[in-house]
C-alpha positions as CSV (number, residue, x, y, z in Angstrom):
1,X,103.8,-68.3,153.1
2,X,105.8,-70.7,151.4
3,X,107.6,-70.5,147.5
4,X,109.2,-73.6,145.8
5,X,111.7,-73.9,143.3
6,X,113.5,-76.9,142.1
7,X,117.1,-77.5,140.3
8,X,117.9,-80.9,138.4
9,X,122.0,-81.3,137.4
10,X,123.1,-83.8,134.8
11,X,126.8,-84.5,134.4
12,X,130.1,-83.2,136.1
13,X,130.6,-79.6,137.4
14,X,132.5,-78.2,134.4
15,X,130.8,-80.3,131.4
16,X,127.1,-80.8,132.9
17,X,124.0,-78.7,132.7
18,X,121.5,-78.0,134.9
19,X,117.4,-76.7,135.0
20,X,115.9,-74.2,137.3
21,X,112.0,-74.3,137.6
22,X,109.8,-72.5,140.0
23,X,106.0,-74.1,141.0
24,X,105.0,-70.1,139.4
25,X,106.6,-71.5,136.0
26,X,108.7,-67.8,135.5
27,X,111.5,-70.4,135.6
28,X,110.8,-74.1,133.6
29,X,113.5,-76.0,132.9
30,X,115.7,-72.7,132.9
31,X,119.0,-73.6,131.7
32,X,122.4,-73.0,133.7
33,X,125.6,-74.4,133.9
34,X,129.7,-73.9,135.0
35,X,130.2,-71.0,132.1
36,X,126.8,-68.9,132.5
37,X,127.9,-68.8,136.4
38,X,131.5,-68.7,136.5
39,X,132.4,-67.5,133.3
40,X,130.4,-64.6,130.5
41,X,128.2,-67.0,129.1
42,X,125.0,-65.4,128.1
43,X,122.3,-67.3,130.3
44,X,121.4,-67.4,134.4
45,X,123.0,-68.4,137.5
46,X,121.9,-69.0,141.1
47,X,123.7,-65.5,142.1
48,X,122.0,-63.8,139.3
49,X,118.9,-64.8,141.0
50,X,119.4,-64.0,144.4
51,X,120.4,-60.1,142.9
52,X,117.5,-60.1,140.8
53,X,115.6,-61.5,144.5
54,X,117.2,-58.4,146.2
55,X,116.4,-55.9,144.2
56,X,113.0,-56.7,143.9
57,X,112.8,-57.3,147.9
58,X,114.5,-54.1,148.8
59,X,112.0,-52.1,146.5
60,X,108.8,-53.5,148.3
61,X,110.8,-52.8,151.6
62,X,111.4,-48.8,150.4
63,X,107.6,-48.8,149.3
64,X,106.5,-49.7,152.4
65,X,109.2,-47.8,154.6
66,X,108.0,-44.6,152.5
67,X,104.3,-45.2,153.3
68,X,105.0,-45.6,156.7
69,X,106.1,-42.0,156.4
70,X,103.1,-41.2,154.7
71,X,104.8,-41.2,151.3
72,X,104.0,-42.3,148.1
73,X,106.9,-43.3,145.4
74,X,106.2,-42.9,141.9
75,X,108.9,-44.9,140.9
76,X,111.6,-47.3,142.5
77,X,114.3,-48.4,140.3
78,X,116.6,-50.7,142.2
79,X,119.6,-52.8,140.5
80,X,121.7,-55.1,142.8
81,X,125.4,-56.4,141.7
82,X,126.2,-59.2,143.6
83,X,129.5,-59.9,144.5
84,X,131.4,-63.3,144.6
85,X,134.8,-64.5,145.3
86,X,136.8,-67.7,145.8
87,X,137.9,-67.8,149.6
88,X,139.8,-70.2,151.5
89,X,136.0,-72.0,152.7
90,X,135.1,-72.3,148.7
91,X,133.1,-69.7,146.8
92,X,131.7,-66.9,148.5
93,X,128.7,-63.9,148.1
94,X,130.7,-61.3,149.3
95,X,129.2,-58.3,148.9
96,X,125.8,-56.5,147.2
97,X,125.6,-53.3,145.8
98,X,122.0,-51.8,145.7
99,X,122.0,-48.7,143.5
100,X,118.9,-47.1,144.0
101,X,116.9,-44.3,142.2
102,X,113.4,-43.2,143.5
103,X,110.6,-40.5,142.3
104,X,108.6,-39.7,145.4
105,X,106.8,-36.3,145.5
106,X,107.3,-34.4,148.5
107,X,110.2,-36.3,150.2
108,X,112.8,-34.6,151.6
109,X,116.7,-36.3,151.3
110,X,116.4,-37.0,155.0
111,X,112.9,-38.8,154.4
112,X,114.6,-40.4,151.9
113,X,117.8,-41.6,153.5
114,X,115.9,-43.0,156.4
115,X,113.6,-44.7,154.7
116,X,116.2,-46.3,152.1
117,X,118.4,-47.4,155.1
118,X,115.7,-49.0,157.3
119,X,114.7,-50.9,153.8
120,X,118.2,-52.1,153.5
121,X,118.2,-53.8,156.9
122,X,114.6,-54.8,156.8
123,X,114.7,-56.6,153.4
124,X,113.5,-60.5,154.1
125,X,116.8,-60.8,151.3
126,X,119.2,-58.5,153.1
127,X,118.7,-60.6,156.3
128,X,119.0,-63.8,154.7
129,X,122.1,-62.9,153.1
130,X,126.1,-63.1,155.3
131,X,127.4,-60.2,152.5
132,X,128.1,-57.0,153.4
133,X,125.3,-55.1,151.7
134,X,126.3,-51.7,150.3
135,X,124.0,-48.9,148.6
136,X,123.9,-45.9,146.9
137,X,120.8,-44.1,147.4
138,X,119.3,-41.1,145.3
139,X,115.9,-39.2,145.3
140,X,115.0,-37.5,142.0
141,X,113.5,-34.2,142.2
């Protein structure tokens, strides 16, 4: 399996602008620049992306590490906060937070915990990324 994206940037890095697009089209000619990924400028960001990519990968990843223990979820509902600093080698993704809240009938905490840490390692987007990944996992009754 393959997935394309593309990024065009026009001008310098503080005053230009750039456009993601994907070969899906969820993202044509997306806008982005310095303030929406450095700054609080309404709009997306690369790193905004790769979160929104990680919490959509680790959910599949709980999914199937539930099913493998014969498990079902309801519901999933991950959000990931990305972390990124300015280090001595440039800008950095430091660290992701996954905070995690699942429904799945007849689970026990154990289950759970298992399930959601195997899923934290196992992610395609967890090994990909060099950040310390941390997470905060919690089954609903």
């Amino acid at each position: 399996m393959q997935r394309k994206a593309s990024a065009v940037w026009k001008g310098g890095l503080k005053d230009g602008k750039g456009m993601i697009s994907s070969t899906s089209g969820v993202l044509s000619n997306t806008p982005y620049s310095f303030t929406t990924r450095f700054e609080n400028t309404p709009g997306t960001n690369p790193e905004e992306l790769i979160a929104a990519a990680h919490a959509a990968c680790f959910s599949m990843a709980l999914s199937a590490q539930l099913g493998s223990a014969n498990l079902t979820p309801e519901s999933i509902s991950t959000s990931a906060t990305l972390s990124m600093e300015k280090l001595d080698a440039g800008w950095t993704i430091t660290a992701v937070n996954l905070d995690v809240v699942a429904r799945v009938p007849k689970a026990d905490a154990d289950a759970f915990n298992k399930a959601a840490e195997n899923a934290k390692s196992g992610c395609p987007v967890s090994k990909v990324l060099k950040a310390q990944i941390t997470m905060n996992a919690r089954l609903e009754g």
